[in-house]
TILOFI-653364 format. One record per atom (N, C-alpha, C): residue number from 1; residue in one letter; atom name; x, y, z. Coordinates in nm, 3 decimals, always signed. Atoms other than C-alpha are relative to their C-alpha. Layout:
! TILOFI-653364
<r seq="NUM" type="a" atom="CA" px="X" py="Y" pz="Z"/>
...
This chain:
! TILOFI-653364
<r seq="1" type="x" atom="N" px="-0.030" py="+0.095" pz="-0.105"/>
<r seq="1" type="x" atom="CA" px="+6.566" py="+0.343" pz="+1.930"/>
<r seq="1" type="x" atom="C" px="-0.108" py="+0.003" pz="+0.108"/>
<r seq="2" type="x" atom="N" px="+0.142" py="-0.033" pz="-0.180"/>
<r seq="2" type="x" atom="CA" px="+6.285" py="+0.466" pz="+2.198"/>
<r seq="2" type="x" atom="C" px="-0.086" py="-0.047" pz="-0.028"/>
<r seq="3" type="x" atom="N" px="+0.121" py="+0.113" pz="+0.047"/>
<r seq="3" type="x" atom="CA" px="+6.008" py="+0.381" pz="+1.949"/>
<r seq="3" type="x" atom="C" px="-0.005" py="-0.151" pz="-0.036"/>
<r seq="4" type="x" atom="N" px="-0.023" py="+0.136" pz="+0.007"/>
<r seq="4" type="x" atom="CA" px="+6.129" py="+0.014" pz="+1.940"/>
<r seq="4" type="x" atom="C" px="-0.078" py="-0.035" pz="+0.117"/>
<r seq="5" type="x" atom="N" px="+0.012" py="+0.037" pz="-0.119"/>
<r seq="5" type="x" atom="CA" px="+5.942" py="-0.173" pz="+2.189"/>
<r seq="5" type="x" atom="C" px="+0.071" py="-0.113" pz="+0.067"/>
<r seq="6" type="x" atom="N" px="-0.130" py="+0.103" pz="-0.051"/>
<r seq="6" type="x" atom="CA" px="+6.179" py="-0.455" pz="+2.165"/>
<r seq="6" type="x" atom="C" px="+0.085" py="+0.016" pz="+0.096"/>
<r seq="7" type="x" atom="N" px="-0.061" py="-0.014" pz="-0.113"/>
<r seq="7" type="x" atom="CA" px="+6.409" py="-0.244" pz="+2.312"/>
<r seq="7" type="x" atom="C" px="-0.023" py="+0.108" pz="+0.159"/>
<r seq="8" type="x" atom="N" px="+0.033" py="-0.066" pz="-0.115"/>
<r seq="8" type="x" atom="CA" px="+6.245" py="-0.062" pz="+2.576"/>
<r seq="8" type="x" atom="C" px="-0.106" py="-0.110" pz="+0.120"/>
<r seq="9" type="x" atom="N" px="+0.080" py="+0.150" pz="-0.043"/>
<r seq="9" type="x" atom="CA" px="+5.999" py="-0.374" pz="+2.694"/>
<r seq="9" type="x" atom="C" px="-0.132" py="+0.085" pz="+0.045"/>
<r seq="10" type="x" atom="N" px="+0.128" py="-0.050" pz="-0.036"/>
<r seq="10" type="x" atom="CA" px="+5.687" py="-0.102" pz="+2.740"/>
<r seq="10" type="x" atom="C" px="-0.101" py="-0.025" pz="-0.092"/>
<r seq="11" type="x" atom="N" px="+0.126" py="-0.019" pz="+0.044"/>
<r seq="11" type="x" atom="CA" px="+5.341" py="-0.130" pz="+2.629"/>
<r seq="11" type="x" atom="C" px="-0.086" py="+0.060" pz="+0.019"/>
<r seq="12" type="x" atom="N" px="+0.097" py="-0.078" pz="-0.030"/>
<r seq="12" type="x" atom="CA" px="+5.052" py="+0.091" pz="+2.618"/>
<r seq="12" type="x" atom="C" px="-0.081" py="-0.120" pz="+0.046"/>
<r seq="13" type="x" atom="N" px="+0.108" py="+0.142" pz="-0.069"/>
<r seq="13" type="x" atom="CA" px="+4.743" py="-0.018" pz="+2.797"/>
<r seq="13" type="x" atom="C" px="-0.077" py="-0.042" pz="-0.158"/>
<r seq="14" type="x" atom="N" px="+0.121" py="+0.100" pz="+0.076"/>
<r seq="14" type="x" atom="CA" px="+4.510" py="-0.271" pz="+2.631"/>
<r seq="14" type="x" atom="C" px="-0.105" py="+0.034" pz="-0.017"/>
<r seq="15" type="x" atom="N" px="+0.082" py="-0.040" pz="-0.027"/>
<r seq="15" type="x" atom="CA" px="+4.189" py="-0.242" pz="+2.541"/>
<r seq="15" type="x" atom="C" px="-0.093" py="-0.067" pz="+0.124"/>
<r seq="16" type="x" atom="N" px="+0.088" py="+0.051" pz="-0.157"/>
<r seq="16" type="x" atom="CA" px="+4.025" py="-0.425" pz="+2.899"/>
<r seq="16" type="x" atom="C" px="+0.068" py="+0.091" pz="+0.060"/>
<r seq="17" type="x" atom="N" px="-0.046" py="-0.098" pz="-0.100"/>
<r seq="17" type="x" atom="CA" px="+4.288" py="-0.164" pz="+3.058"/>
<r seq="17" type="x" atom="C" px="-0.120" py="+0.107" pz="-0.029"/>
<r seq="18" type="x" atom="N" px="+0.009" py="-0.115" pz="+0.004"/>
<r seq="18" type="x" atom="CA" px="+4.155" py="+0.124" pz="+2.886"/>
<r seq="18" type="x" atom="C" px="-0.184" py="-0.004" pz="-0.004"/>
<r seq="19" type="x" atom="N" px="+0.114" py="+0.053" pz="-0.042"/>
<r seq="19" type="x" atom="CA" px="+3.759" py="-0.034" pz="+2.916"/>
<r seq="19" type="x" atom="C" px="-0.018" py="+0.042" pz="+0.132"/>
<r seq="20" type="x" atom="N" px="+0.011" py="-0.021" pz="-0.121"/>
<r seq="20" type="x" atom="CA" px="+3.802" py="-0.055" pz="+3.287"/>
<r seq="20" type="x" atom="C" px="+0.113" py="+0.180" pz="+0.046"/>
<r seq="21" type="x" atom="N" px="-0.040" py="-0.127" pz="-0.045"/>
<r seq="21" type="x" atom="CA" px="+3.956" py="+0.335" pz="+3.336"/>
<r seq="21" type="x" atom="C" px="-0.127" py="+0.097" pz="-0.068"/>
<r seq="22" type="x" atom="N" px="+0.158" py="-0.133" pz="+0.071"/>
<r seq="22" type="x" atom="CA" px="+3.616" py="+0.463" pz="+3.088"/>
<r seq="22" type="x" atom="C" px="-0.078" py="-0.027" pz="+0.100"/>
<r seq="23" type="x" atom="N" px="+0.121" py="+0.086" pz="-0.108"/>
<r seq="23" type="x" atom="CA" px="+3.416" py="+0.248" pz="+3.325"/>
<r seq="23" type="x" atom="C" px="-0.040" py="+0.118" pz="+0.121"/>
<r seq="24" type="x" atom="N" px="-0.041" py="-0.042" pz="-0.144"/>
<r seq="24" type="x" atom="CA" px="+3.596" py="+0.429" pz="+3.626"/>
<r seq="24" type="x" atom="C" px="-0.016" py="+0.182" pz="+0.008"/>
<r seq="25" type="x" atom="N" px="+0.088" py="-0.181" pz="+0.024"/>
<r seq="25" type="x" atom="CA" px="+3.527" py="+0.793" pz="+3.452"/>
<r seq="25" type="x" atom="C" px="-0.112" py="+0.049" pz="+0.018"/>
<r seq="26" type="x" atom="N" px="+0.132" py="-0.003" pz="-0.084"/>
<r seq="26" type="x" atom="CA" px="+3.201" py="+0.734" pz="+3.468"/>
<r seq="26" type="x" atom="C" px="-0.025" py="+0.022" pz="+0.080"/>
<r seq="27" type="x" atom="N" px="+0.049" py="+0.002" pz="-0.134"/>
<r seq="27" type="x" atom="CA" px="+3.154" py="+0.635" pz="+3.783"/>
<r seq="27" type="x" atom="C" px="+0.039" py="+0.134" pz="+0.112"/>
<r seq="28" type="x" atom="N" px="-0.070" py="-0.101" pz="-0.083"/>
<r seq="28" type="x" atom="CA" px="+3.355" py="+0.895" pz="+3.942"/>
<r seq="28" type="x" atom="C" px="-0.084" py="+0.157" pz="-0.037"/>
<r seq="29" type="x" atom="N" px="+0.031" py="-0.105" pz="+0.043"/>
<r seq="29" type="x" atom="CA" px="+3.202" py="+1.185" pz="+3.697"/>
<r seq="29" type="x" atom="C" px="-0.148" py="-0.020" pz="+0.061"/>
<r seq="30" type="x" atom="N" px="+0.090" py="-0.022" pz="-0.046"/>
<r seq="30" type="x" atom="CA" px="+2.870" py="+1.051" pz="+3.822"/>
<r seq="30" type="x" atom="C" px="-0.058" py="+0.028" pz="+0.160"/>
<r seq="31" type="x" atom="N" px="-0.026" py="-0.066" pz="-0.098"/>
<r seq="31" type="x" atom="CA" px="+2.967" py="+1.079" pz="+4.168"/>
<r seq="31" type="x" atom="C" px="+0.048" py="+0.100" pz="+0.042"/>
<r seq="32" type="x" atom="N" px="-0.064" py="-0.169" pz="-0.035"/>
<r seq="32" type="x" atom="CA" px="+3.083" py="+1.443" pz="+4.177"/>
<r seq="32" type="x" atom="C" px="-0.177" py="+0.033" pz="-0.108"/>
<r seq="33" type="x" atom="N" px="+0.128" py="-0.081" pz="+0.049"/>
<r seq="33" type="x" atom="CA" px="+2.727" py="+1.522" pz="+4.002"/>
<r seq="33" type="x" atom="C" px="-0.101" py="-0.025" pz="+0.113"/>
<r seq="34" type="x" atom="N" px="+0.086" py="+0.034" pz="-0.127"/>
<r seq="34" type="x" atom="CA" px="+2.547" py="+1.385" pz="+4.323"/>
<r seq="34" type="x" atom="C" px="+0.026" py="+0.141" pz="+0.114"/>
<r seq="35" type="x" atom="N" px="-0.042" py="-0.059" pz="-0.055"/>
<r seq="35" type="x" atom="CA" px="+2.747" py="+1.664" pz="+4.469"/>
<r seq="35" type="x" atom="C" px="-0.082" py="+0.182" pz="-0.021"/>
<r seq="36" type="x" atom="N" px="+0.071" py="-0.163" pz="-0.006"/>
<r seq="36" type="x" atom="CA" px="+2.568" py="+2.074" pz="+4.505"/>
<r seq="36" type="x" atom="C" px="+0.138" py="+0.090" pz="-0.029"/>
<r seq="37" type="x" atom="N" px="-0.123" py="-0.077" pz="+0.070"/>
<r seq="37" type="x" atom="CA" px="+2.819" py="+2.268" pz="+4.257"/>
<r seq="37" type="x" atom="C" px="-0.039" py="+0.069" pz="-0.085"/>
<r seq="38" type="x" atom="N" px="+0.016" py="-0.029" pz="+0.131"/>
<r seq="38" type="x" atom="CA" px="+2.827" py="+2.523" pz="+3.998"/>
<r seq="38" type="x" atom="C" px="-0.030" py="-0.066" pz="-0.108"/>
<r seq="39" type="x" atom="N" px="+0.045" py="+0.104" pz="+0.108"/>
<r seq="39" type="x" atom="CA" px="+2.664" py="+2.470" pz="+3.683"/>
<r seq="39" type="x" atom="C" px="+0.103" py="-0.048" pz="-0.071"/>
<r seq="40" type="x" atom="N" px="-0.123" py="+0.071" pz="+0.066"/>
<r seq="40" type="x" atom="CA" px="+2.996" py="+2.476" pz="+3.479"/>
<r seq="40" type="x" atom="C" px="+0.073" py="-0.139" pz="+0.055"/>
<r seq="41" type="x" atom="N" px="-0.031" py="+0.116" pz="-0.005"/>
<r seq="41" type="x" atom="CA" px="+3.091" py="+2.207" pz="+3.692"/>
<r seq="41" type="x" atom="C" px="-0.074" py="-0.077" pz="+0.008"/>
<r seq="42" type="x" atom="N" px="+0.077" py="+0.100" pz="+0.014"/>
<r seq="42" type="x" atom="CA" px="+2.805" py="+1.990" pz="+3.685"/>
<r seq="42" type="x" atom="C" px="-0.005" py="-0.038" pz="-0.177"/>
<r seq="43" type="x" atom="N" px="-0.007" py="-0.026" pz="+0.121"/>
<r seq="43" type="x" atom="CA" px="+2.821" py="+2.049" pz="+3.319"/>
<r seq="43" type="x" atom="C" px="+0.135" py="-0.062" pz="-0.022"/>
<r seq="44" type="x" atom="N" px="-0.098" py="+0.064" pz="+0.035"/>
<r seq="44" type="x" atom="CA" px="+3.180" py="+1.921" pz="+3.300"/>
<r seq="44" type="x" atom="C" px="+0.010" py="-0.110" pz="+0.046"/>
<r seq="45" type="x" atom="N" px="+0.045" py="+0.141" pz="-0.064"/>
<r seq="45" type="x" atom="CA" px="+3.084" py="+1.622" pz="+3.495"/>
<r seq="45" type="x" atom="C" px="-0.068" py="-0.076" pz="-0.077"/>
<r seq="46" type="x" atom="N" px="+0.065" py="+0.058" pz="+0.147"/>
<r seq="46" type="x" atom="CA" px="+2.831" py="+1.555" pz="+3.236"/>
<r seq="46" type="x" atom="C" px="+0.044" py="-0.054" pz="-0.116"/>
<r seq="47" type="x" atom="N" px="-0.063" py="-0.001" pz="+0.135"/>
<r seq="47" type="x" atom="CA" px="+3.062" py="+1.590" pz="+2.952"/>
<r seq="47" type="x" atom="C" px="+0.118" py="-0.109" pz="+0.038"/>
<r seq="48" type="x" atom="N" px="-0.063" py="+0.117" pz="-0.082"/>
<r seq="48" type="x" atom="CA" px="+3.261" py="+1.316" pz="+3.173"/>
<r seq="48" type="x" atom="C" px="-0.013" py="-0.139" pz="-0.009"/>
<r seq="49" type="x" atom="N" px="+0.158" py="+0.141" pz="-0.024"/>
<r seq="49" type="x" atom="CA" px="+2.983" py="+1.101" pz="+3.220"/>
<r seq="49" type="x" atom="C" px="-0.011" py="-0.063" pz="-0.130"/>
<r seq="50" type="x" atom="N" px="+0.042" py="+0.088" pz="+0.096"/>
<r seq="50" type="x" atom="CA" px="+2.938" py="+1.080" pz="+2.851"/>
<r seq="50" type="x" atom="C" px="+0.147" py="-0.076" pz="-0.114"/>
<r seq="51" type="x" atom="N" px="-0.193" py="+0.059" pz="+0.083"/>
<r seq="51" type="x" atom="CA" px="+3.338" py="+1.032" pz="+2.712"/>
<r seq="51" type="x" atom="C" px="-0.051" py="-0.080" pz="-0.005"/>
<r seq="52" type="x" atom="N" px="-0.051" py="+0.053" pz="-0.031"/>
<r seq="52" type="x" atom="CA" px="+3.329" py="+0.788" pz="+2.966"/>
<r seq="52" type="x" atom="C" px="-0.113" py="-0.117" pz="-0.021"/>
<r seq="53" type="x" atom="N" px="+0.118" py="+0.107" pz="+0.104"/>
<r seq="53" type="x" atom="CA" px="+3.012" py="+0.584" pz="+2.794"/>
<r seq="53" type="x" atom="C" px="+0.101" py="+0.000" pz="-0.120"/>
<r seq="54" type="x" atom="N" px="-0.091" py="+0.040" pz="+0.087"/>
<r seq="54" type="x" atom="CA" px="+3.168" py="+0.652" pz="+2.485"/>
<r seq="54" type="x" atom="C" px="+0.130" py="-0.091" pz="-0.024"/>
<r seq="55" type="x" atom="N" px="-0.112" py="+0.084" pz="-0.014"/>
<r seq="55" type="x" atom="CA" px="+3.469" py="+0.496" pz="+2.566"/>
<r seq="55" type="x" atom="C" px="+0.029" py="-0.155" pz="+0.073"/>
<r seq="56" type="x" atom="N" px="+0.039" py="+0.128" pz="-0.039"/>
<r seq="56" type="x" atom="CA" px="+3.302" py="+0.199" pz="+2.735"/>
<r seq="56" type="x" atom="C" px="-0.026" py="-0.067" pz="-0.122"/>
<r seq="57" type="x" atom="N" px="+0.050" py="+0.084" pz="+0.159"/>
<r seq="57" type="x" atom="CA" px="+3.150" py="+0.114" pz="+2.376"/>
<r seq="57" type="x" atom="C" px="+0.091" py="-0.021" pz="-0.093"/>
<r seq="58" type="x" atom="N" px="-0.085" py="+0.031" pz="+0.073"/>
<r seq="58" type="x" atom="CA" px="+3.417" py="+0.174" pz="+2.206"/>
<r seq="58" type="x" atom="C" px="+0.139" py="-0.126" pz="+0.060"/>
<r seq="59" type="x" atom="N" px="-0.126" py="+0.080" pz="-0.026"/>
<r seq="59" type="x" atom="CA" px="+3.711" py="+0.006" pz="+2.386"/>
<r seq="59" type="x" atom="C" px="-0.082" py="-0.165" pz="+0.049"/>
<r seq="60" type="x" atom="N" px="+0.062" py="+0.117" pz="-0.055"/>
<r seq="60" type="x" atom="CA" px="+3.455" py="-0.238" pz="+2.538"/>
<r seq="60" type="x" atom="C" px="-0.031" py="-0.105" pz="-0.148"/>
<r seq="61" type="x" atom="N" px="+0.020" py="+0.097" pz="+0.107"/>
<r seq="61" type="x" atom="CA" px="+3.363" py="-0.376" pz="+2.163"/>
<r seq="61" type="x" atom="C" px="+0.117" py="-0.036" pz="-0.060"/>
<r seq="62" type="x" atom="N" px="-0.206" py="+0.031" pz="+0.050"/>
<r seq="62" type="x" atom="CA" px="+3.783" py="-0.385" pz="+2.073"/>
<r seq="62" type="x" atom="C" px="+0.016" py="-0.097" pz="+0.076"/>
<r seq="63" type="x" atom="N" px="-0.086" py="+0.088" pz="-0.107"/>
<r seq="63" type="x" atom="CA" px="+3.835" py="-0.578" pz="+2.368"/>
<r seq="63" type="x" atom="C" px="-0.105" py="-0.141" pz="-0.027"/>
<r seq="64" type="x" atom="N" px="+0.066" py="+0.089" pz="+0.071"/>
<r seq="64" type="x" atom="CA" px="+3.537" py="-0.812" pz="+2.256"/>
<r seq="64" type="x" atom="C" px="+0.053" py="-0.052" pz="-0.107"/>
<r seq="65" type="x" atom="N" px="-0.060" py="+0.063" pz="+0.132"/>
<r seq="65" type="x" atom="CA" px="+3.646" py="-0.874" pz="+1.907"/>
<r seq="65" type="x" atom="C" px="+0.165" py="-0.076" pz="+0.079"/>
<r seq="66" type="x" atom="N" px="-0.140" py="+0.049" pz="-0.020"/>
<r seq="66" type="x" atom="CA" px="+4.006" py="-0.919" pz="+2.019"/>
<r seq="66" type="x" atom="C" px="-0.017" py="-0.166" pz="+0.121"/>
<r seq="67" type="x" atom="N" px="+0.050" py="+0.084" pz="-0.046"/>
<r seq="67" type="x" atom="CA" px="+3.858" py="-1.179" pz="+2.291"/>
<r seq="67" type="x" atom="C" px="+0.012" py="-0.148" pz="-0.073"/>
<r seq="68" type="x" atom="N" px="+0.014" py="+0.058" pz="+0.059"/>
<r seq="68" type="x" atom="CA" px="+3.693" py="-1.349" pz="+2.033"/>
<r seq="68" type="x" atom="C" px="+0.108" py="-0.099" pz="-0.116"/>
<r seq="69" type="x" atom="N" px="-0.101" py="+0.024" pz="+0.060"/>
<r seq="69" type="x" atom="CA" px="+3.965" py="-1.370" pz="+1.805"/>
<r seq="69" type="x" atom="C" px="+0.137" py="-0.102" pz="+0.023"/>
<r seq="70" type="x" atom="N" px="-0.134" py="+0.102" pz="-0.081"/>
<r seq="70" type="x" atom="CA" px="+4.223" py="-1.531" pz="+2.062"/>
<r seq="70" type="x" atom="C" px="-0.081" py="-0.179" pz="+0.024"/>
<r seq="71" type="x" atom="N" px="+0.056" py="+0.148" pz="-0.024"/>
<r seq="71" type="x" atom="CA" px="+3.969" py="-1.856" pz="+2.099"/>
<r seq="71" type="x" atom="C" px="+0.005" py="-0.050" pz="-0.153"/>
């Protein structure tokens, strides 16, 4: 009954949601590297930085196709 979405009326995000939150990883992971910190954390900032590419390309070319698809 919970995994119905019929009857619960929720949706996960989309891919333009989840596009614009990689976007926002980025930006944020590259603003805390501007910052004078341990290396481990400049280093996990990094590893931030690059999800949150990764996950621009990926959700960003889903949300393209799917775009495309609706015209």
């Amino acid at each position: 009954m919970h995994g119905d979405r019929r009857l619960t009326g929720r949706r996960g995000p989309g891919h333009g949601e989840r596009t614009l939150f990689s976007m926002a990883l980025v930006v944020v992971s590259l603003l805390w590297m501007t910052q004078d910190m341990a290396l481990w954390a400049t280093a996990t900032c990094a590893v931030g930085a690059a999800g949150g590419v990764a996950g621009v390309c990926c959700f960003g070319l889903r949300y393209l196709r799917s775009r495309g698809d609706a015209s």
